[in-house]
C-alpha positions, 0 to 999 in steps of 0.5 A: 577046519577051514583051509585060509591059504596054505594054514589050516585056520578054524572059524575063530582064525587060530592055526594049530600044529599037529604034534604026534596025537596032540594040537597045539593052538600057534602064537601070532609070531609062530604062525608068521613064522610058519608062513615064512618056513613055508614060503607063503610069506615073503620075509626078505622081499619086505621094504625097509623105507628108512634104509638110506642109500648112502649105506650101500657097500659100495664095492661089494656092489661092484665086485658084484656087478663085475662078476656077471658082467653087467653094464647096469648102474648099481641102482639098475641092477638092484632094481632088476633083481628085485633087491629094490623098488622105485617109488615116487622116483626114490629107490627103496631096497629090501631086506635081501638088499640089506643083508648082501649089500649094507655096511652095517646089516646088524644094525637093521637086523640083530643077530644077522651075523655069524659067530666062530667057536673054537673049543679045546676038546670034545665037549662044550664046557662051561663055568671053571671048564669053559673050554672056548679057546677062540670065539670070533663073531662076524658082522659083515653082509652076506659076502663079505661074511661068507670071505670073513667066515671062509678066512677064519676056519682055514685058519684054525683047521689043522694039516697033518704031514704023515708017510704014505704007502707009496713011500712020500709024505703026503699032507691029510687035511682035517675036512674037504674045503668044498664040505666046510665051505658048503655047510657055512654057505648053505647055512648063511643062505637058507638060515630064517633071518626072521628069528633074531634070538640067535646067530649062525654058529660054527663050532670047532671042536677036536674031533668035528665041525658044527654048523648051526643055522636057525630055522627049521628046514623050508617049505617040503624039505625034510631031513629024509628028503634033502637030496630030492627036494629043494626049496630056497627060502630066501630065493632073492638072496639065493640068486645074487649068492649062485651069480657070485660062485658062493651057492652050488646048482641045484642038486649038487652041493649035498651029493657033492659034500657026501662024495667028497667026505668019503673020498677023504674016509671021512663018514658022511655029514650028519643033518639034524633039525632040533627046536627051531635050528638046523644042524650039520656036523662033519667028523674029521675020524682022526682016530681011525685015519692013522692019527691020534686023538689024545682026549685028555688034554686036546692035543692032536698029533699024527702017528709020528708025533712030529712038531709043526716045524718037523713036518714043514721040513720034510715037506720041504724035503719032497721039493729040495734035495737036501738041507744042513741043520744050518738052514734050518735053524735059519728057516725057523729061527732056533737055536742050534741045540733045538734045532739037533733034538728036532733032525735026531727025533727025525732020524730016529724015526728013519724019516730023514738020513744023514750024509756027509762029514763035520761041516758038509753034513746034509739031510735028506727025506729017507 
């Protein structure tokens, strides 16, 4: 075997991977691919001479010129953070200029999106079970993919108002916002938009969040080594993405994940690589954080058992001092008889007390 830059070739130019005892001869593509994953090869930086300027996203442009506060033209800074080249007095940009500042990325790049799954339960069923209950898919470049992605799961990740030690309510979230976002920014970041059979997934499942990225892991970045080593495999994105606040410093984002997964009690993320994507997967351990997972029919409710309105009233009630059912049916708009089962059900549980007589009866957080 010969050794023809960082691929092991024999005289006949074929490339083999080793596969436990066994060698398996690689097509063109997956010797291509193999030299992206190993950074021998360059996939973004390659030119798109048919990509015309009037596709640029004009204001993401902008907003990113304002971000690091540059007196740079538009094209200038293109240019300078190598997303261009000029030839023959005609700016031609890069992949990696596409994907951050296109109007339409998808168009030049299949699949270059991301797509939100929400499933009631535990599994993915599918046929008569399918369980999807959401499925959102996101074609935006890089940015504004990230702000749609980040607007998208806040939105379907749950609060839970439940009494604390201390005596106050206090408001559980499902995960860290900082282990969430980080797992979506480092998948739409690192994720090989070479294979375009597939999108970046995020799926929401009852008792965790998923996020897969296709792409097995760059360069010398193993799953046993991810907290030492580091290796961007699209350095030029990657940049633009750490100038705009959406990618952490080296080093910090995974130490940083994992301590605030246990600040929360949560157990540590999960990192898999199978076939040709990575996985990283965030359990909310309802069940173990005086929450219930009731599995049978999806349904997740705190050890009280309060509806979404009980619990914005006695979150209501650690800033007010006290409220007549009244306003709370005004607050909701409910009807009287609702609105005396929701205060009962409150009272009962020595949650909120009654005082007062007839028309001056309040309530307050016990």
């Amino acid at each position: 075997m010969i050794q023809t830059g960082k691929l092991h070739t024999n005289t006949k130019d074929e490339v083999y991977l080793r596969i436990g005892d066994q060698s398996r001869k690689l097509t063109f593509d997956e010797r291509v691919q193999l030299s992206y994953d190993r950074g021998d090869l360059s996939w973004e930086s390659v030119l798109v001479p048919e990509f015309p300027l009037d596709d640029l996203d004009e204001d993401t442009l902008e907003r990113y010129r304002a971000t690091i506060g540059t007196s740079l033209t538009p094209h200038q800074l293109l240019l300078s953070r190598r997303l261009a080249e000029k030839k023959d007095d005609k700016i031609i940009l890069n992949r990696a200029g596409i994907l951050l500042f296109s109007k339409n990325p998808c168009y030049w790049f299949p699949r270059a999106d991301l797509r939100f799954l929400r499933y009631e339960g535990t599994t993915a069923e599918t046929g008569p079970r399918m369980n999807i209950v959401k499925d959102i898919r996101i074609e935006l470049n890089i940015i504004k993919l990230l702000d749609e992605a980040f607007r998208v799961v806040s939105g379907q990740l749950r609060e839970f108002t439940r009494l604390a030690a201390n005596g106050k309510f206090e408001t559980t979230l499902e995960y860290p916002v900082f282990a969430w976002q980080e797992a979506i920014s480092n998948a739409v970041i690192h994720r090989a938009y070479s294979i375009t059979g597939t999108d970046i997934q995020v799926k929401m499942f009852n008792d965790r969040l998923e996020v897969e990225s296709p792409g097995k892991l760059p360069g010398m970045v193993r799953l046993n080594n991810m907290r030492e080593i580091h290796f961007s495999r699209n350095p030029l994105m990657a940049r633009v993405l750490t100038e705009m606040k959406y990618m952490r410093e080296l080093g910090e984002g995974i130490d940083r994940v994992i301590l605030e997964m246990e600040q929360m009690g949560l157990v540590p993320p999960v990192f898999e690589e199978f076939a040709f994507m990575v996985r990283v997967v965030l359990r909310n351990n309802l069940d173990k954080r005086g929450l219930k997972l009731e599995e049978s029919n999806g349904v997740i409710s705190d050890s009280t058992r309060l509806n979404p309105r009980q619990r914005k009233l006695l979150a209501l009630l650690q800033k007010q001092e006290s409220i007549s059912r009244l306003e709370y049916q005004r607050m909701f708009y409910i009807s009287g008889p609702t609105a005396k089962q929701d205060i009962q059900q409150l009272i009962s549980k020595n949650l909120i007390t009654k005082f007062g007589r007839a028309r001056t009866t309040r309530y307050k957080a016990s």
